[in-house]
PAZAPA-4460 file (N, C-alpha, C; in steps of 0.05 Angstrom, whole numbers, plus 32768, in hexadecimal, padded with zeros to 4 digits):
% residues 322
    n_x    n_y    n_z   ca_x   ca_y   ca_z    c_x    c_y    c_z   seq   type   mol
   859A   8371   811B   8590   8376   8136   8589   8393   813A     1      X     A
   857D   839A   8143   856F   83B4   8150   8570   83BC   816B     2      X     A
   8577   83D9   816F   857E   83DA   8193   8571   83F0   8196     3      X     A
   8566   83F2   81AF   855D   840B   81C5   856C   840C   81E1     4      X     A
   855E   842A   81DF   8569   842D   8201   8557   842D   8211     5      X     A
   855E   8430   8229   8542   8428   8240   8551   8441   8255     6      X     A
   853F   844A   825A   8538   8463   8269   8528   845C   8283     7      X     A
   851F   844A   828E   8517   8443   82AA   851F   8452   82BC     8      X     A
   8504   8468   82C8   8517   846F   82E1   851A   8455   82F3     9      X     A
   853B   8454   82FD   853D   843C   830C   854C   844A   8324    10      X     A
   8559   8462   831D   856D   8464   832A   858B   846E   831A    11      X     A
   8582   845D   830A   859E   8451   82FA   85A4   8468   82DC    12      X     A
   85B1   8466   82DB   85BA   8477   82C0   85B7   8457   82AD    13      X     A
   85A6   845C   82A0   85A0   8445   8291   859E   844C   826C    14      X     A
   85AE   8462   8264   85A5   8471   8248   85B9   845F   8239    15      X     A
   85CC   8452   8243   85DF   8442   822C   85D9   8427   8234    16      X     A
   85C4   8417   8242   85C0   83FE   8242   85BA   83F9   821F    17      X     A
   85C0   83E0   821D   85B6   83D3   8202   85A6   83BB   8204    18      X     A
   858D   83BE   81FD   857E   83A9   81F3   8579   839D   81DB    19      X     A
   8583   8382   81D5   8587   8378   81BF   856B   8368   81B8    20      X     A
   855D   836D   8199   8549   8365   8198   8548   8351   8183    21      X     A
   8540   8341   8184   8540   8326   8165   8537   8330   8149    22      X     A
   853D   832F   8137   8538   833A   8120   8522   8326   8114    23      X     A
   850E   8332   810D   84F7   8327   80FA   84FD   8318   80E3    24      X     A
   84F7   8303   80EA   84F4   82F5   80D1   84E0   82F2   80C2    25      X     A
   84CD   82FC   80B2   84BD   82F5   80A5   84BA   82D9   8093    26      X     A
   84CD   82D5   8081   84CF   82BC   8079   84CA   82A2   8080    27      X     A
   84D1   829D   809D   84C5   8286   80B5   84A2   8285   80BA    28      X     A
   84A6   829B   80B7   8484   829D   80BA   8474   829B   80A3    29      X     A
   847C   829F   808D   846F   8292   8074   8478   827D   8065    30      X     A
   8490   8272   8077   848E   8257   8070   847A   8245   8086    31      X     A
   847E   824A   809D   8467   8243   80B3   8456   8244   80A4    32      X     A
   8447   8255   809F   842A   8252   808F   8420   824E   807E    33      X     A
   8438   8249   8069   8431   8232   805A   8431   8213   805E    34      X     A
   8443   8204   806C   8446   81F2   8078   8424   81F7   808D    35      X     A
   841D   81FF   8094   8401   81FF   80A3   83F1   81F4   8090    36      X     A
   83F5   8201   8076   83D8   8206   8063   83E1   81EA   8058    37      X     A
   83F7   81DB   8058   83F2   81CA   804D   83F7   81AD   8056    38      X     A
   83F0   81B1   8073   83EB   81A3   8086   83CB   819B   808A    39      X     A
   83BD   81B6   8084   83A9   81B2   808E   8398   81AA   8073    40      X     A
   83A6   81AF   805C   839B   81A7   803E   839A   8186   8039    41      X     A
   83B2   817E   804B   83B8   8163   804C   839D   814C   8065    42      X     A
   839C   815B   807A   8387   8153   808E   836B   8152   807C    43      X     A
   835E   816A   8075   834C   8172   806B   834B   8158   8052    44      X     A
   835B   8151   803C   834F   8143   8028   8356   8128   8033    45      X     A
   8366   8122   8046   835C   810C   8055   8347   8101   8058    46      X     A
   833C   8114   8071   8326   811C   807D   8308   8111   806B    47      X     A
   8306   8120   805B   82F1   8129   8050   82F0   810F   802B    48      X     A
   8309   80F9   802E   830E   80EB   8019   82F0   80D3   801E    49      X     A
   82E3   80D6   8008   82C9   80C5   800D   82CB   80A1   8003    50      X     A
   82EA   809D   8002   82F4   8086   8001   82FB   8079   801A    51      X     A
   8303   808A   8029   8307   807C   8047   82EC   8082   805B    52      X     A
   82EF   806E   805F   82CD   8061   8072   82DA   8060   8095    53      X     A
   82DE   8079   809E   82EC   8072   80B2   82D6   8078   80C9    54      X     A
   82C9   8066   80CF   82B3   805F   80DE   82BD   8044   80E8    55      X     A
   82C6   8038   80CA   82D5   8017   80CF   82F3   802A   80DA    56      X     A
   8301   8036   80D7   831A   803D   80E4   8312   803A   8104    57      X     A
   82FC   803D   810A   82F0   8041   8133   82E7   8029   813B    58      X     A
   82D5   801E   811E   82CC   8007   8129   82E3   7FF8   8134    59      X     A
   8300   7FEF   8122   830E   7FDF   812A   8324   7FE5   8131    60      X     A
   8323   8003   813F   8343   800D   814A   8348   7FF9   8164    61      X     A
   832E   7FF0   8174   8332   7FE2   818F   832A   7FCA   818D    62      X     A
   832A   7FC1   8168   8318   7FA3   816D   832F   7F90   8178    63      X     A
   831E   7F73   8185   8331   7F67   818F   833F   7F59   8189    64      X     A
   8344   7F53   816A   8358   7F49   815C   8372   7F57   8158    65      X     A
   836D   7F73   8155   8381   7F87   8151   8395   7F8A   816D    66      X     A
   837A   7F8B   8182   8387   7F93   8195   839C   7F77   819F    67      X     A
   8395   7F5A   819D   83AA   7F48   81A4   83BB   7F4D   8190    68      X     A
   83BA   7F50   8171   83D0   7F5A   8162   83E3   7F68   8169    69      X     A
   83DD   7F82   817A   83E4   7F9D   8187   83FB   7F84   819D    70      X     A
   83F5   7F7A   81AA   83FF   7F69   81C4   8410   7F5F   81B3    71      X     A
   8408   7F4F   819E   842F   7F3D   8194   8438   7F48   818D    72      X     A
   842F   7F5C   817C   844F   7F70   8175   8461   7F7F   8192    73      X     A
   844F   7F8A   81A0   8460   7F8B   81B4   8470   7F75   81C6    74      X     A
   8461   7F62   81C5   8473   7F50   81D2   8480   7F3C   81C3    75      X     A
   8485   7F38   81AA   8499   7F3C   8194   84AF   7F4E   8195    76      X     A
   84AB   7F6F   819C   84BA   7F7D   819A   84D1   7F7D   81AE    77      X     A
   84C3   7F81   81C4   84CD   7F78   81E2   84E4   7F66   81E0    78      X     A
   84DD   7F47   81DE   84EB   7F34   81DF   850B   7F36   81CE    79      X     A
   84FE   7F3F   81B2   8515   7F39   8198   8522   7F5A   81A9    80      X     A
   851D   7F67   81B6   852D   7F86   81B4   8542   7F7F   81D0    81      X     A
   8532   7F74   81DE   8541   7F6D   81FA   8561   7F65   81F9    82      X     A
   854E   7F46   81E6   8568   7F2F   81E5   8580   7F37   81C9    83      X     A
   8577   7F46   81B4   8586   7F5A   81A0   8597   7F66   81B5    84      X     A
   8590   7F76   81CD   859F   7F8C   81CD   85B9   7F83   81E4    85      X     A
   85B2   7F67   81F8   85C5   7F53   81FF   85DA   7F4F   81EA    86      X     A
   85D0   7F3E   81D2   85E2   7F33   81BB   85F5   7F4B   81B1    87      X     A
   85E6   7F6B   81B1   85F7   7F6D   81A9   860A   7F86   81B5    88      X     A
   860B   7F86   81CD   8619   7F88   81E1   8633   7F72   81E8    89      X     A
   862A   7F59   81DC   863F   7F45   81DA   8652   7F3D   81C1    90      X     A
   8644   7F4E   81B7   8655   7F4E   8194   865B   7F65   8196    91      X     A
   8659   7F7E   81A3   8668   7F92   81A0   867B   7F92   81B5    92      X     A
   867C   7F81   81C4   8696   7F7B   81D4   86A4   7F67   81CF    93      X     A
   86A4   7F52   81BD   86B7   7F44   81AC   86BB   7F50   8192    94      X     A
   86AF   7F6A   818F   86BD   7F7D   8176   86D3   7F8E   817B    95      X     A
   86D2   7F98   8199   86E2   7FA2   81A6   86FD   7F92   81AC    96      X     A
   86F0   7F75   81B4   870E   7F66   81C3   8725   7F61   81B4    97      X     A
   873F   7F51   81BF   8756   7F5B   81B0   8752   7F35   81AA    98      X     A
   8742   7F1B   81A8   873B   7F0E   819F   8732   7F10   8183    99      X     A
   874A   7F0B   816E   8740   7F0E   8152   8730   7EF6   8152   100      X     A
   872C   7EDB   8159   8712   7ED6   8155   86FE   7ED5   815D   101      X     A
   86ED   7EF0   8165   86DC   7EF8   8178   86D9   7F10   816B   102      X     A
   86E9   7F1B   8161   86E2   7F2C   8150   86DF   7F2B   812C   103      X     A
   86EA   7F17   8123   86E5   7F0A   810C   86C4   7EFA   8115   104      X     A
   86BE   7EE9   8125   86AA   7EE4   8127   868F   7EFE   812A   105      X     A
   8690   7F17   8135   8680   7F1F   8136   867D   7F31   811D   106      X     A
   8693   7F3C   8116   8696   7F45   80FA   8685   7F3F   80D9   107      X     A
   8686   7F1B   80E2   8676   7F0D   80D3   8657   7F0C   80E3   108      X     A
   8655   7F09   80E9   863A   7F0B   80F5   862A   7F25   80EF   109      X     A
   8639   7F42   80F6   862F   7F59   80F2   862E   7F66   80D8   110      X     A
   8639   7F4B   80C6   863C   7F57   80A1   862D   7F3F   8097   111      X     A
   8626   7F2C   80A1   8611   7F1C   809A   85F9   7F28   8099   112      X     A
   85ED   7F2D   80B1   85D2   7F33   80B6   85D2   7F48   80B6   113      X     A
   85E0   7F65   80B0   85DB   7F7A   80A7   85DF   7F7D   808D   114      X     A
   85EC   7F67   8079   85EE   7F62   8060   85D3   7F55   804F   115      X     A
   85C2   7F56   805F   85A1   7F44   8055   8595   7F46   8054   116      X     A
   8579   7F4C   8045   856A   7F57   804F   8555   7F49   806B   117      X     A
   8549   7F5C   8074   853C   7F51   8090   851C   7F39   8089   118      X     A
   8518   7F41   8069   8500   7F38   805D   850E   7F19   805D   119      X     A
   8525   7F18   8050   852A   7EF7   8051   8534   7EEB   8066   120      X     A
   853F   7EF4   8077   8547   7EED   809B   852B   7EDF   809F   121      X     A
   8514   7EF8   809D   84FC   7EE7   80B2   84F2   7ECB   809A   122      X     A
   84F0   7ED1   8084   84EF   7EAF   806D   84F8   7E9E   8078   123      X     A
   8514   7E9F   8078   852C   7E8B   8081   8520   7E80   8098   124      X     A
   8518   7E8F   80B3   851A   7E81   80C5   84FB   7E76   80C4   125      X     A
   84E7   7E84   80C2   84CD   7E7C   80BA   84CA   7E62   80A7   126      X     A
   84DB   7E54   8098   84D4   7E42   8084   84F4   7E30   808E   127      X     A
   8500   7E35   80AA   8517   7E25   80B2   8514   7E08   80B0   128      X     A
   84FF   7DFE   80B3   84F9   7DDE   80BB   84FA   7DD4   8098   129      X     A
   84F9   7DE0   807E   8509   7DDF   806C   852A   7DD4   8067   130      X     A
   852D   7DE8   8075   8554   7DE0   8072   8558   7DC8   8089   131      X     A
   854C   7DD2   809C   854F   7DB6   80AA   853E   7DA9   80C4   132      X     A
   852F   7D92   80B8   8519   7D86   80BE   851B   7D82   80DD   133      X     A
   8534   7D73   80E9   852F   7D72   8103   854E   7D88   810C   134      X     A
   854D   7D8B   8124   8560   7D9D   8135   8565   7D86   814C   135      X     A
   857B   7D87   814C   8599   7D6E   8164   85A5   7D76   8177   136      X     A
   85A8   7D6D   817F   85B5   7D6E   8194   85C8   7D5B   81A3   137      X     A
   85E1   7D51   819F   85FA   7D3B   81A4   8615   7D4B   8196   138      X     A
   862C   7D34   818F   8647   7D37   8195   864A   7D3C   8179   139      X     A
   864F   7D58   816F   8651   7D63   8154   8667   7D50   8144   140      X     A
   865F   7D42   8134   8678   7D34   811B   866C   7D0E   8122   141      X     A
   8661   7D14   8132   8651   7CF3   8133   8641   7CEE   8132   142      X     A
   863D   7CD4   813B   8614   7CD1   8132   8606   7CC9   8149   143      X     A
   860E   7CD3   8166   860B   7CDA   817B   85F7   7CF1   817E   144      X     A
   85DE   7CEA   8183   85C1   7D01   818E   85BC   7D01   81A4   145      X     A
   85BE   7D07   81B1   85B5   7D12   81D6   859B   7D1D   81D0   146      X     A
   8591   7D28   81BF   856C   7D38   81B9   8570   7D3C   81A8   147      X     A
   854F   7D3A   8199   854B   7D45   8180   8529   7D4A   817E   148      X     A
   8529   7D5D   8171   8508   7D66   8172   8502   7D78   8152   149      X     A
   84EB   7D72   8145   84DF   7D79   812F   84E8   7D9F   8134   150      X     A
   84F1   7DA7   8113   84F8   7DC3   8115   84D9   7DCE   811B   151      X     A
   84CA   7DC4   8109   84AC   7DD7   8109   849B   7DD9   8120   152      X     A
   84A8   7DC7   8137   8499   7DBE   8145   84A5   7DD7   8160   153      X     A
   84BD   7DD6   815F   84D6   7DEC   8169   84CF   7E0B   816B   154      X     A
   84D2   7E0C   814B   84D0   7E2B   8146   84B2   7E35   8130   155      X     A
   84A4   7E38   814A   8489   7E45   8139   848C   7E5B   812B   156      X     A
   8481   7E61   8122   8476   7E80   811B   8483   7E96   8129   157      X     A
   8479   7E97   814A   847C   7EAB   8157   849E   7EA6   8157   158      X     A
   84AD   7E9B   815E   84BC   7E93   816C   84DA   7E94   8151   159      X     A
   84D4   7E88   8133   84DD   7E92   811E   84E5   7EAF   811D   160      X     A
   84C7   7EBD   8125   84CD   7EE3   811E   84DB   7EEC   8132   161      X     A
   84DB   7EE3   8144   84F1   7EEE   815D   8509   7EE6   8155   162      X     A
   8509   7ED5   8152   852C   7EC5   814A   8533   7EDD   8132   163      X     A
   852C   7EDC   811B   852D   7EF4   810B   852E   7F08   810A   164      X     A
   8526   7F1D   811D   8525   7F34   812B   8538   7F32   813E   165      X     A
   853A   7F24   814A   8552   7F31   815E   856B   7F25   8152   166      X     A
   8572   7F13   814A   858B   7F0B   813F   8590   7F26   8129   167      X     A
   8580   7F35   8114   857F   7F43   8102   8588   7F60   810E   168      X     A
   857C   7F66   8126   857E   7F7F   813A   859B   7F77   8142   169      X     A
   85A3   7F68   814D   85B5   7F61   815B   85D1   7F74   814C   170      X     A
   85D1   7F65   8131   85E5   7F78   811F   85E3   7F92   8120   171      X     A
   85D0   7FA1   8125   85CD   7FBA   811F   85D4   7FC7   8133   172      X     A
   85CC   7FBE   8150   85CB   7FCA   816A   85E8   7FC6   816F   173      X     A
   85F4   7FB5   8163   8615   7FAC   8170   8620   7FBB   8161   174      X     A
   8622   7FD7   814A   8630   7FE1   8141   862D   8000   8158   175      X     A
   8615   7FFF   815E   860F   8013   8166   861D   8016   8189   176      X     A
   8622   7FF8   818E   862F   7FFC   81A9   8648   7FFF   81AB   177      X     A
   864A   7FF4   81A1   8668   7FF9   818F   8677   800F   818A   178      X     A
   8663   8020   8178   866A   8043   8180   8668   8049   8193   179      X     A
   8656   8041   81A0   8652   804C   81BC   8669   8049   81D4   180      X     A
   8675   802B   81CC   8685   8031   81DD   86A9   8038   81DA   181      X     A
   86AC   8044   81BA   86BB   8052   81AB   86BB   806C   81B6   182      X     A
   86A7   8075   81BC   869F   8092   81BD   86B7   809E   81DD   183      X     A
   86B0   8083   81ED   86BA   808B   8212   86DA   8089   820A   184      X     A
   86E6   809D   821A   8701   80A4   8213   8711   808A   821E   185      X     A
   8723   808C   820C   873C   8073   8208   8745   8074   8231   186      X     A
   8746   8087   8241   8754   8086   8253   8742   807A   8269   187      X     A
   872F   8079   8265   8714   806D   8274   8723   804C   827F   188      X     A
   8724   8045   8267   872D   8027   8263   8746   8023   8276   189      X     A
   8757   8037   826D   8775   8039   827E   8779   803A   82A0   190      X     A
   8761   804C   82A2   8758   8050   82BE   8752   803D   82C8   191      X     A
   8742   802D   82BA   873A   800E   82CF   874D   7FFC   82CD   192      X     A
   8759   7FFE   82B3   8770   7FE3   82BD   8783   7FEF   82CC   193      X     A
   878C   8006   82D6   8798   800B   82EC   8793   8002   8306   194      X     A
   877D   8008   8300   8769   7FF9   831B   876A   7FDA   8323   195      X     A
   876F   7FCA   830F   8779   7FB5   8313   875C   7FAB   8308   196      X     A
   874C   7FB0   82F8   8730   7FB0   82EA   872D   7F8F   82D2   197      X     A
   871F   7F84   82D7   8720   7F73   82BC   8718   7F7B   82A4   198      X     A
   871E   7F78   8292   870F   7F7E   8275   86F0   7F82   8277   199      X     A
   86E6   7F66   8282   86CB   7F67   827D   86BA   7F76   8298   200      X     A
   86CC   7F7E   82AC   86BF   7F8D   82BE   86C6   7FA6   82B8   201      X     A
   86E3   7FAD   82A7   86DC   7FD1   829E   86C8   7FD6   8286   202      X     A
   86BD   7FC1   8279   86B0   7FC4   8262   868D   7FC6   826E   203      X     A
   8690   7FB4   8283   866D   7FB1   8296   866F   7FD8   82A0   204      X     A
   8680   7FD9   82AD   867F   7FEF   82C7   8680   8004   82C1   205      X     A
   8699   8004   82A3   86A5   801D   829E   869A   8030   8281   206      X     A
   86A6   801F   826F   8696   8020   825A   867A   8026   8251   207      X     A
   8673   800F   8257   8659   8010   824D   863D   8022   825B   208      X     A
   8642   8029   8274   8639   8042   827B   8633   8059   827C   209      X     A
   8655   8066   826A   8658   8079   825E   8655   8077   8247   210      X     A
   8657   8064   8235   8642   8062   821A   8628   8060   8215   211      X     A
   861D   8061   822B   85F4   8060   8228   85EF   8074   821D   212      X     A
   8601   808A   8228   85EB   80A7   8219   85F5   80A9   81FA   213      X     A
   8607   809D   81F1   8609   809F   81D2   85EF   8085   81C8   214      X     A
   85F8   806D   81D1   85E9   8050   81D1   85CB   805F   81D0   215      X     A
   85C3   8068   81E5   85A3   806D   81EB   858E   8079   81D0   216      X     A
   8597   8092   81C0   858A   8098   81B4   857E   8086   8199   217      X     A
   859D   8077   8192   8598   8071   816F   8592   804B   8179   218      X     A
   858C   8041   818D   8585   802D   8192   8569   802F   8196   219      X     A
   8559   804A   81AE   854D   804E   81A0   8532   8050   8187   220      X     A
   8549   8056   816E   853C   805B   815D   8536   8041   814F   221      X     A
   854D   802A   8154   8546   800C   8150   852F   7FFF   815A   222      X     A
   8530   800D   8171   850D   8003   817F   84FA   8000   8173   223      X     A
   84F8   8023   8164   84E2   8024   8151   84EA   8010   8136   224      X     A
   84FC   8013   812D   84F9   8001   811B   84EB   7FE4   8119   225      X     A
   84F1   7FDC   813B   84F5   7FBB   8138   84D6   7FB6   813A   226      X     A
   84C5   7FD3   8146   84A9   7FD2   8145   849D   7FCC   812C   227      X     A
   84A5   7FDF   8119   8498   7FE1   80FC   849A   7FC7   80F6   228      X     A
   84B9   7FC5   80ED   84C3   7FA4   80E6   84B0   7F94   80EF   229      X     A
   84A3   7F93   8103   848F   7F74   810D   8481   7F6F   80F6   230      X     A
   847B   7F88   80E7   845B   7F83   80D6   846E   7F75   80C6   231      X     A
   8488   7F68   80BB   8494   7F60   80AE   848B   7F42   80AB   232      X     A
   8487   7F37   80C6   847B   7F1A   80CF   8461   7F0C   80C6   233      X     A
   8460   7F27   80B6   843E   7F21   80AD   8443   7F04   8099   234      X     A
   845D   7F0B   808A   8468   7EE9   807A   8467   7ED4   807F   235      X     A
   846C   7ECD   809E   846C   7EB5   80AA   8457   7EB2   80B3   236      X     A
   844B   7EC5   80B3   8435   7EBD   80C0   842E   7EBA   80E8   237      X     A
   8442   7ECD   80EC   8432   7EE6   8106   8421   7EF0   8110   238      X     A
   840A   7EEB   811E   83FC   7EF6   8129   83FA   7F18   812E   239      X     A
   8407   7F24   812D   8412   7F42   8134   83FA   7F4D   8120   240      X     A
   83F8   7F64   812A   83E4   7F81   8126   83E2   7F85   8108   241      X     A
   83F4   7F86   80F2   83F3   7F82   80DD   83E5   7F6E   80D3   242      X     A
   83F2   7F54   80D4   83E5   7F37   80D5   83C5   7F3B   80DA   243      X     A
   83C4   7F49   80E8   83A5   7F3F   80F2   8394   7F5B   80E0   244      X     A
   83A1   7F70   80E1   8393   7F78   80D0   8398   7F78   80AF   245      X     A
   839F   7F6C   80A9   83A0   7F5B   808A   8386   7F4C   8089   246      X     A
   838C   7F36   80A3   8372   7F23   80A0   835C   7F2D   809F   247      X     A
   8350   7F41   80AB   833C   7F54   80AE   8336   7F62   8097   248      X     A
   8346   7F70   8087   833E   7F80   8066   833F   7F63   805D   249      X     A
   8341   7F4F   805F   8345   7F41   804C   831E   7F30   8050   250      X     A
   8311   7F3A   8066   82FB   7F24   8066   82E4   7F48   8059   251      X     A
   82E9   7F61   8068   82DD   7F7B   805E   82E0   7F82   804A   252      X     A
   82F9   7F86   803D   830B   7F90   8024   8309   7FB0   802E   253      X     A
   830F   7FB7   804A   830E   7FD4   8049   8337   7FD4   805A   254      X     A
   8346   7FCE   803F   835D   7FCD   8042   836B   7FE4   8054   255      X     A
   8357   8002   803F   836E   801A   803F   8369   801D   806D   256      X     A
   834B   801E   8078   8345   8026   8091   8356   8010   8099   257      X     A
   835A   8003   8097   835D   7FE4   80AB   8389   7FEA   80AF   258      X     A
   8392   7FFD   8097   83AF   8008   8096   83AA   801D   80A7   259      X     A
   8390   802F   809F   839A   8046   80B9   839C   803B   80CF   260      X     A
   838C   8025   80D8   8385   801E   80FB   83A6   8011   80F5   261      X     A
   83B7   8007   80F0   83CD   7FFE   80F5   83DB   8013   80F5   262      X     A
   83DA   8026   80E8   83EF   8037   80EE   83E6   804A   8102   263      X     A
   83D3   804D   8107   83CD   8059   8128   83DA   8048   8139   264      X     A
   83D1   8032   813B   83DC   801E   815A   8403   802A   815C   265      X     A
   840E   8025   8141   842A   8025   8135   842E   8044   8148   266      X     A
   8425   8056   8145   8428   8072   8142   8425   8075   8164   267      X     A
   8412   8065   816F   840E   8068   818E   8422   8057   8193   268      X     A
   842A   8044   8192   843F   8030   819D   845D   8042   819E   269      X     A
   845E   8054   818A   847B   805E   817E   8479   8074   8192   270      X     A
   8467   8083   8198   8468   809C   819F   8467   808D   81C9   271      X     A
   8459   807C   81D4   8460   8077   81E7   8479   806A   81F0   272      X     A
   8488   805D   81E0   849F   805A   81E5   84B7   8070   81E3   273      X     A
   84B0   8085   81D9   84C6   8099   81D0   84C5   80AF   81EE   274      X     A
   84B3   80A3   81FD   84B2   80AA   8218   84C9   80A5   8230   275      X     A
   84CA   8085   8230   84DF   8081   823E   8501   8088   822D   276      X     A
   8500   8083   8215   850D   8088   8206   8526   80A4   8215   277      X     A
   8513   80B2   8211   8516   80DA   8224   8522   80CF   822F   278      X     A
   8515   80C6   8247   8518   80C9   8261   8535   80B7   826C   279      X     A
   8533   809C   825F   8553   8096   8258   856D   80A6   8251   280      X     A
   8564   80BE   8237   857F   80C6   822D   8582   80E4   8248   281      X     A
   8571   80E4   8251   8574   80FD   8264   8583   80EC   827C   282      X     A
   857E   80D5   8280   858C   80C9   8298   85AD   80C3   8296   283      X     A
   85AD   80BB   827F   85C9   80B7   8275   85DD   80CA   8268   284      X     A
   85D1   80D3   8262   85DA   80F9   825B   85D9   810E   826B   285      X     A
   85CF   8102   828C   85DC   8114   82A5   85F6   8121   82A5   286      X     A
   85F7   813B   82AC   8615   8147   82AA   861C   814E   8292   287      X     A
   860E   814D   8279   861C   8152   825E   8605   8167   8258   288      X     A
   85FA   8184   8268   85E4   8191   8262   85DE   819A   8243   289      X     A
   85EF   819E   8236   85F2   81A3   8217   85E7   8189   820A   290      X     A
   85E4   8177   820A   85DB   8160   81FF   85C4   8153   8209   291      X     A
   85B3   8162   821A   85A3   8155   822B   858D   8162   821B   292      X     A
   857B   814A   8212   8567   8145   8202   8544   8157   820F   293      X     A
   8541   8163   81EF   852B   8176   8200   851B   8163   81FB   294      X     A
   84F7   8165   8214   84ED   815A   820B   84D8   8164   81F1   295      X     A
   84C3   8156   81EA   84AB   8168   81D3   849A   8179   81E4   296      X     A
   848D   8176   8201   848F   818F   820C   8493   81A7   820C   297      X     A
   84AD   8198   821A   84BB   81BB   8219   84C1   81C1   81FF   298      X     A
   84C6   81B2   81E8   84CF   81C2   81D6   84B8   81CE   81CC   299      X     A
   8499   81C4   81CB   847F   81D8   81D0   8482   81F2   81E2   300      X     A
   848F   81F3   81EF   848A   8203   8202   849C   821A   81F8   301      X     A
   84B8   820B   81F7   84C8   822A   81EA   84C0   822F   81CF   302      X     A
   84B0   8222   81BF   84A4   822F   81A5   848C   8243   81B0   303      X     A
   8477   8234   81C0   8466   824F   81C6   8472   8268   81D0   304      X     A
   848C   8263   81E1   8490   827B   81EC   84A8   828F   81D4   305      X     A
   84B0   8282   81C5   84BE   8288   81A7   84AD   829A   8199   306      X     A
   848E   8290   8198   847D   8299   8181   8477   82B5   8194   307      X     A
   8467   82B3   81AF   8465   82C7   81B9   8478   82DD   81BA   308      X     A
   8497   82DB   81C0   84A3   82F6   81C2   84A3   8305   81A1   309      X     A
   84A9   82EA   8187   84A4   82F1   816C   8485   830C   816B   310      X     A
   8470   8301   817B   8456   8316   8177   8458   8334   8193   311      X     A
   846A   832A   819B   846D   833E   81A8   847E   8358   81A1   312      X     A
   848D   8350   8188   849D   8362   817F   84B0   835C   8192   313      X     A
   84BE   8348   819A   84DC   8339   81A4   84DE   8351   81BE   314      X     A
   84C9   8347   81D6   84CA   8352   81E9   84BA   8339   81F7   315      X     A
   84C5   833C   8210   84BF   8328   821C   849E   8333   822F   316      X     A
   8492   831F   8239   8477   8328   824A   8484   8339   8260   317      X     A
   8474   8353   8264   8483   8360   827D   848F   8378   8288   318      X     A
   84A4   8379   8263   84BD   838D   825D   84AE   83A4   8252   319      X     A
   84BA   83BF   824D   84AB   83D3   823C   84C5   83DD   822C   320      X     A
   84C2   83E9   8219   84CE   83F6   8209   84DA   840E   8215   321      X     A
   84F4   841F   8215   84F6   842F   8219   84EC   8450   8218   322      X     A
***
């Protein structure tokens, strides 16, 4: 660090103030600029690659196959993330309970389907009417049917990949609530049964309120996952944004444009949801100012104003030198 004195007539005997100034880094700055150069080395042979015909990238960023594609994955995503994040809210509270079988049952459940991969989950249920032709309904151990209806007829396509997805999510999000509600101190709990509190009303009221702001971020990040994951459905045969653009390189053969336009839609979908995302962990993370999530804004904003005092020679707009 480096210091001066400041001599301002103010009034003030000001010859032993100390102004502390940031020490230069040079090294940041030529790593910055390399990381530039090879950012922009990367754009540029993109850019300028006479293999990609991205004329077809515009033609079909808004065509209207893509765009109803664009629609089932989100409302794919929606559905399986909703009813996932119910389930597993309910498996992370029979992981909690002092019911060993409620917790042996979810235990298995959360080492099943996080034990598997997610490629054969959506198979399994996609090719269900295999294992078993019709689905019943009567007095389990007899030969008593109250209903019965064709599996294939049951569980389409759409309706397979949801089952798959959220039962698959389900595991994942219930470990994470789980921490979450690990995280809220042991006396929380104590406090309400003093109160004369039920279990499942200190777990609604108490708990789980004060676990959102752990819960919020890395659930999340499941969101995005469970987005990507859709193009997974392309197996069964899904309609979703992938799906449709498969079908599409597959009648052009202009495979590689027809992946960028999917991973644009992917890239806009991800980046508008990471919106409310914020704005959640800032709600739930009220009162905890140290943990309260910047946004990409501002964190633009304190880099411009970072880089400017750096060219100013670590003086702010305003000040003078002694």
């Amino acid at each position: 660090m480096t210091t001066t004195t400041s001599t301002v007539g103010t009034g003030e005997d000001r010859r032993f103030d100390i102004e502390a100034l940031p020490l230069r880094r040079p090294g940041r700055w030529i790593w910055a600029a390399v990381l530039l150069l090879f950012a922009a080395w990367v754009i540029q042979a993109l850019w300028t690659n006479k293999n990609i015909d991205y004329s077809i990238v515009g033609k079909f960023m808004f065509n209207s196959e893509i765009i109803a594609g664009v629609g089932v994955t989100l409302v794919v995503t929606a559905i399986s993330m909703i009813i996932s994040t119910v389930l597993a809210v309910i498996l992370a509270a029979m992981r909690l309970s002092s019911n060993p079988i409620a917790v042996a049952f979810s235990s298995f459940y959360v080492w099943l389907f996080r034990g598997t991969p997610l490629l054969v989950q959506i198979v399994i249920w996609g090719y269900f009417g295999l294992i078993f032709e019709k689905i019943t309904l009567g007095i389990p151990f007899t030969d008593v049917v109250f209903w019965q209806v064709d599996t294939n007829s049951l569980l389409s396509a759409f309706v397979a990949g949801i089952i798959a997805l959220t039962l698959n999510e389900a595991a994942y999000s219930a470990e994470i609530v789980r921490s979450g509600m690990l995280s809220v101190d042991s006396g929380q709990k104590e406090a309400a049964a003093s109160l004369g509190m039920s279990p499942l009303e200190t777990f609604v009221r108490i708990l789980l309120p004060q676990a959102m702001r752990v819960i919020i971020p890395p659930l999340g990040n499941e969101l995005i996952s469970m987005i990507k994951n859709t193009s997974l459905l392309s197996l069964i045969a899904v309609m979703e944004v992938y799906t449709r653009a498969t079908q599409i390189s597959a009648q052009n053969l202009k495979q590689v444009e027809l992946l960028i336009v999917v991973s644009i839609w992917y890239l806009i979908i991800v980046s508008l949801l990471s919106i409310p995302q914020h704005y959640l962990e800032r709600y739930f993370g009220r009162g905890v100012e140290r943990n309260a999530p910047v946004s990409t804004l501002q964190k633009a904003k304190d880099m411009t104003g970072a880089i400017a005092v750096q060219l100013g020679g670590g003086k702010k707009k305003g000040e003078r030198r002694g």
